[in-house]
N, C-alpha and C positions, 0 to 999 in steps of 0.2 A: 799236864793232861792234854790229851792229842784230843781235837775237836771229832765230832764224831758225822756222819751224812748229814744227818739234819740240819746241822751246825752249817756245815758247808753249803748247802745248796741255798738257806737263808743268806748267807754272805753275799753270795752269785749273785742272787735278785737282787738284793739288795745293791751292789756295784751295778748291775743291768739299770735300777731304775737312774741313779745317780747321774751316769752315763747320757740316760735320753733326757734328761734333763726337763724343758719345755716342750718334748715331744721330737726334739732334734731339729738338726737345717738339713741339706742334701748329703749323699751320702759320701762318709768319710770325714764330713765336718765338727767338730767340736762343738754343744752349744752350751751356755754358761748355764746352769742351775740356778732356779730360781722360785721366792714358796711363792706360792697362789698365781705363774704361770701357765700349768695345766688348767687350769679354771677358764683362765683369760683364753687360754687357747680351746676351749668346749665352746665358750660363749662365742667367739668369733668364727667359727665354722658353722655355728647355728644361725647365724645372723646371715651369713652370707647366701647359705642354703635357701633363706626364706629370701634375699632381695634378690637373686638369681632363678627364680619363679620367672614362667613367663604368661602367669595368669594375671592379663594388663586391662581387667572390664572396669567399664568407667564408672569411679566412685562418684564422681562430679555431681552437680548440680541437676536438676531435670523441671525445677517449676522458677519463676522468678519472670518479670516484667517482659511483654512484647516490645518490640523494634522501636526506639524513637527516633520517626523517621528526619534525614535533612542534618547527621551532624558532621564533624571534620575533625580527625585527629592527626596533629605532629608529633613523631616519632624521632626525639633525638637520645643519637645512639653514643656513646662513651669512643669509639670506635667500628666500624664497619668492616675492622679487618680482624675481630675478634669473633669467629663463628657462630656464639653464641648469640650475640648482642642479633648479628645478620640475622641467625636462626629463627628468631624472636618476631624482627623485620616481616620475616617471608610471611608468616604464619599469620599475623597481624593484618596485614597487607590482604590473605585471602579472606581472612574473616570480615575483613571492612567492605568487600565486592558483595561476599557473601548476605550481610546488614545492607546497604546500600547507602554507605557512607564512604567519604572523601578521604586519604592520607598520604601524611607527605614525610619523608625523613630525611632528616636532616644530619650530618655527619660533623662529631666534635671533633675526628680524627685524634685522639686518644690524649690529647694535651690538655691542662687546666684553661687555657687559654681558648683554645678551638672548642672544648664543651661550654664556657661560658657564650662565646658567643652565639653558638648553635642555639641554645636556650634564648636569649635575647631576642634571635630571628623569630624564633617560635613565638614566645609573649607577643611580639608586632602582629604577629600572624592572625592573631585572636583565632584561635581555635576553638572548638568545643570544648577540647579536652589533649593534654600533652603528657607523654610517654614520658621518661627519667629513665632510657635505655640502658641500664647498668653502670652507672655511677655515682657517687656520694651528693646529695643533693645540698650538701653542706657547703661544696665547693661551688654552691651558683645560688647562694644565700639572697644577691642583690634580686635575682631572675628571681627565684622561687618567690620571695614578696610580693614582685608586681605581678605573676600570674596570680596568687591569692588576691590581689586587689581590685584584680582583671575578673576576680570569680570565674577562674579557671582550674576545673580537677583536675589536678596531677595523677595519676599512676603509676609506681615505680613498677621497675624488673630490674631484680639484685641491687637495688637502689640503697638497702637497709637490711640490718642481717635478720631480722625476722619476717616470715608472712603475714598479710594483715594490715590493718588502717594502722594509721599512725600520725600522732598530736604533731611530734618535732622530729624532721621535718613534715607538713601537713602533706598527709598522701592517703586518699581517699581508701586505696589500699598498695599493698608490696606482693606480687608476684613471685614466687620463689618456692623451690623444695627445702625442707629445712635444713640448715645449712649443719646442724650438730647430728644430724642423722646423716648427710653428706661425709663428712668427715670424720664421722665413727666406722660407716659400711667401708670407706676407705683405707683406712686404715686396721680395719677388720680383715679386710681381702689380703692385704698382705702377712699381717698377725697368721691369717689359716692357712694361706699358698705355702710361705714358709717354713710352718710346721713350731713357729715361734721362735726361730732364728733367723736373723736380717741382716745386711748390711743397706741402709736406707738414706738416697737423697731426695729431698722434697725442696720442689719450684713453687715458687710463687710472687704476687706483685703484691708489694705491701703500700702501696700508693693508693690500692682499694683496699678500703676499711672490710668490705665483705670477704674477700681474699684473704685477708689478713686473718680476722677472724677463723676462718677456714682450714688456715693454715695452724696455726694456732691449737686446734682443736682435735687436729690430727695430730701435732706432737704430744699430746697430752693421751691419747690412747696410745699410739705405738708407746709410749713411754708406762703401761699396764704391762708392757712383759720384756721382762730386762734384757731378753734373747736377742730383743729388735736395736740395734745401733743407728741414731740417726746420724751418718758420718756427715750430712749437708746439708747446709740450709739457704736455699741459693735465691736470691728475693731479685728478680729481676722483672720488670714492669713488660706486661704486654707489649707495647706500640714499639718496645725494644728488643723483642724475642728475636725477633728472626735475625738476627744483627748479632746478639750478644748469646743465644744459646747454644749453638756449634762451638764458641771458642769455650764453654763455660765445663761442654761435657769433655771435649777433647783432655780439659787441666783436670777435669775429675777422672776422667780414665787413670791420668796419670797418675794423680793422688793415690787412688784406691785398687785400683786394679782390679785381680777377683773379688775384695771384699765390697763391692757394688752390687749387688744379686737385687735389687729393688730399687723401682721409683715412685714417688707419689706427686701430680700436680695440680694446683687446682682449678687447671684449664687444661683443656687435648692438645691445643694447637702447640704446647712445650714441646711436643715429642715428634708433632712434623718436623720440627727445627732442629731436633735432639735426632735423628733419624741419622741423617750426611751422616755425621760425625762416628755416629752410634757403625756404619756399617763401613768407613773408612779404614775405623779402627780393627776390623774385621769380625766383631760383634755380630751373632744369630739372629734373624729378625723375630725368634723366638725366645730370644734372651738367655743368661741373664745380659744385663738387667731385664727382669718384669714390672713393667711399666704399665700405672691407671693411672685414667684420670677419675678427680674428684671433680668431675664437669667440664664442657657442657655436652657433650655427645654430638658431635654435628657427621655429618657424611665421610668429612676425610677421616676421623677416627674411628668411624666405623669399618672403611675400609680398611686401615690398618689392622684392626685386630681381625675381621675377616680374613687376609694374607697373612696373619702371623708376623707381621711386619715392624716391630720395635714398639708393637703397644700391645699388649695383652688383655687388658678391660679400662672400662670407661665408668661413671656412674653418671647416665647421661639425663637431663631436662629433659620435658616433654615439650620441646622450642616449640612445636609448631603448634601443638595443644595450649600452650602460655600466651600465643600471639591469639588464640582467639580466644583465650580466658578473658585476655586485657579488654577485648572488644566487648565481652561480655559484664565487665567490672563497669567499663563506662557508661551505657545500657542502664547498669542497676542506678549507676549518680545520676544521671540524667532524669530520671523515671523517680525520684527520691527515695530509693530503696538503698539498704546497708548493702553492706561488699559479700561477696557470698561467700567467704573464709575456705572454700576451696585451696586444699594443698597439693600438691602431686604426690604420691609415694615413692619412697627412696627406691632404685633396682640399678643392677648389677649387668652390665652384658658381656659377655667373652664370647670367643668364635662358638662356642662350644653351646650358645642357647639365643645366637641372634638369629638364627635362620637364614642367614646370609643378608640382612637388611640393613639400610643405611641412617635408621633413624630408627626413634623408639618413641610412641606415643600412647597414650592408651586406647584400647579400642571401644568407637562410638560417639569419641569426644562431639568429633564436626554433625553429627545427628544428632545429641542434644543438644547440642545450640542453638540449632535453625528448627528446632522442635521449639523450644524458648521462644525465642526471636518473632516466629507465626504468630503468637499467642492462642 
């Protein structure tokens, strides 16, 4: 018996949907078939649409203790040549002119050795109160005792992978976006860019536990739509990027070839370094690869994706809004008030919704604080 129209045209669709699979990659590409992929891929379009919002009014804080006047904070940073940590720096730096207190920052330059003793400098220092610039505070166990013995607040930034006080290590509070909303949006971005088909390499420095983490949690979503292939997992430490990540893309070029169409890392500065290589090889400065970062958004990445230039989006920190949160966490310890659990929210920037700007903060932060601050 010969099938009859209706017969036929249900096959069609049917082979039609087979076909798109997760929604398909670019065109002419094959993408595997996969069940509860179209889900993964609604949900990740939806996510990204909401953190690519550029409605940035300040959720923050607006009442909490006036200025205690006469104090001093040491700012030691994990490294100074990591944007973010610098970021953090600037921001902090103004807010302390802004308060009318003293800071000074001191540079571990990116080694267990040079953060311990940067920390060391700082407890002699007797501070008010000392920063834990992006580092594991586990690795300067001996430091971290005598500033609690010193009756010295600590404050982390990316210190610990949650926001928030915290018993072990003692830290008044942790500074940070959440790092599972980080590396979902990240991972999202590419899940929706791609249409649920990847070929994906992710950098990162597993020598920070927050990184790590980070890292971690974005393979565990790409890995929600079987479309997405993580062909690499390339764990190279910050203080070594600029050194070790040109030869690292040039050997993935050759690895992969076209099947490279994405990158994820969990700092920007991978893809200044990923750049040379990226445009040697004679690679688009519009990709592929399409290239985010999972943090921290400082100026050179901004300008990158404003140019189209070997990074396509960022999920940036609000640096300069964190350096005067920190100012303002110290404030609350001083004054004997709790931390003000203040988070940032997660967002998205591509050329396509920065407005041509080099940073991203929310707007108002710096006038609630010195609204605070008055009393």
């Amino acid at each position: 018996m010969y099938p009859n129209r209706t017969t036929l045209l249900a096959a069609a669709a049917l082979l039609t949907a087979a076909v798109a699979g997760c929604g398909g990659g670019t065109a002419g590409t094959a993408v595997p078939s996969a069940a509860g992929c179209p889900a993964v891929l609604e949900e990740a379009r939806a996510d990204v649409r909401k953190a690519e919002s550029t409605d940035s009014s300040w959720t923050g804080p607006t009442t909490g203790p006036a200025a205690v006047p006469g104090k001093s904070i040491v700012y030691v940073a994990q490294t100074m040549t990591n944007p973010g940590v610098a970021g953090v720096a600037q921001g902090l730096q103004q807010a302390a002119k802004t308060i009318g207190w003293q800071v000074r920052v001191i540079d571990g330059e990116g080694s267990p050795a040079g953060i311990q003793a940067a920390l060391s400098q700082a407890v002699t220092l007797r501070p008010s109160g000392i920063v834990i610039g992006g580092f594991d505070p586990r690795l300067t166990s001996q430091q971290v005792a005598r500033a609690r013995a010193a009756d010295i607040p600590l404050i982390g930034w990316h210190a610990v992978d949650s926001p928030g006080p915290s018993t072990n290590p003692p830290l008044f509070t942790n500074i940070t976006t959440k790092v599972q909303d980080v590396a979902r949006i990240s991972a999202d971005w590419i899940i929706a860019r791609s249409d649920g088909g990847a070929g994906v390499v992710l950098f990162t420095d597993d020598s920070i536990p927050f990184a790590r983490t980070k890292a971690d949690l974005i393979k565990r979503r790409l890995a929600d739509c079987p479309g997405i292939d993580l062909l690499a997992y390339e764990n190279i430490p910050i203080p070594d990027a600029s050194r070790r990540t040109p030869q690292e893309v040039s050997s993935l070029l050759s690895r992969f070839g076209k099947k490279w169409t994405h990158s994820v890392a969990i700092n920007d500065l991978y893809f200044a370094d990923a750049a040379p290589a990226l445009r040697a090889a004679g690679k688009p400065g519009g990709g592929p690869p399409f290239n985010i970062g999972a943090g921290d958004g400082d100026p050179s990445a901004f300008q990158r994706i404003n140019s189209r230039q070997y990074q396509s989006a960022t999920v940036p920190e609000p640096l300069s809004q964190q350096g005067w949160q920190i100012v303002d966490e110290f404030n609350r310890a001083f004054a004997g008030r709790p931390a003000s659990g203040y988070v940032a929210p997660v967002h998205v920037v591509t050329a396509d919704n920065s407005g041509g700007a080099t940073s991203w903060d929310p707007r108002g932060y710096q006038e609630a604080y010195e609204k605070i601050w008055r009393g």
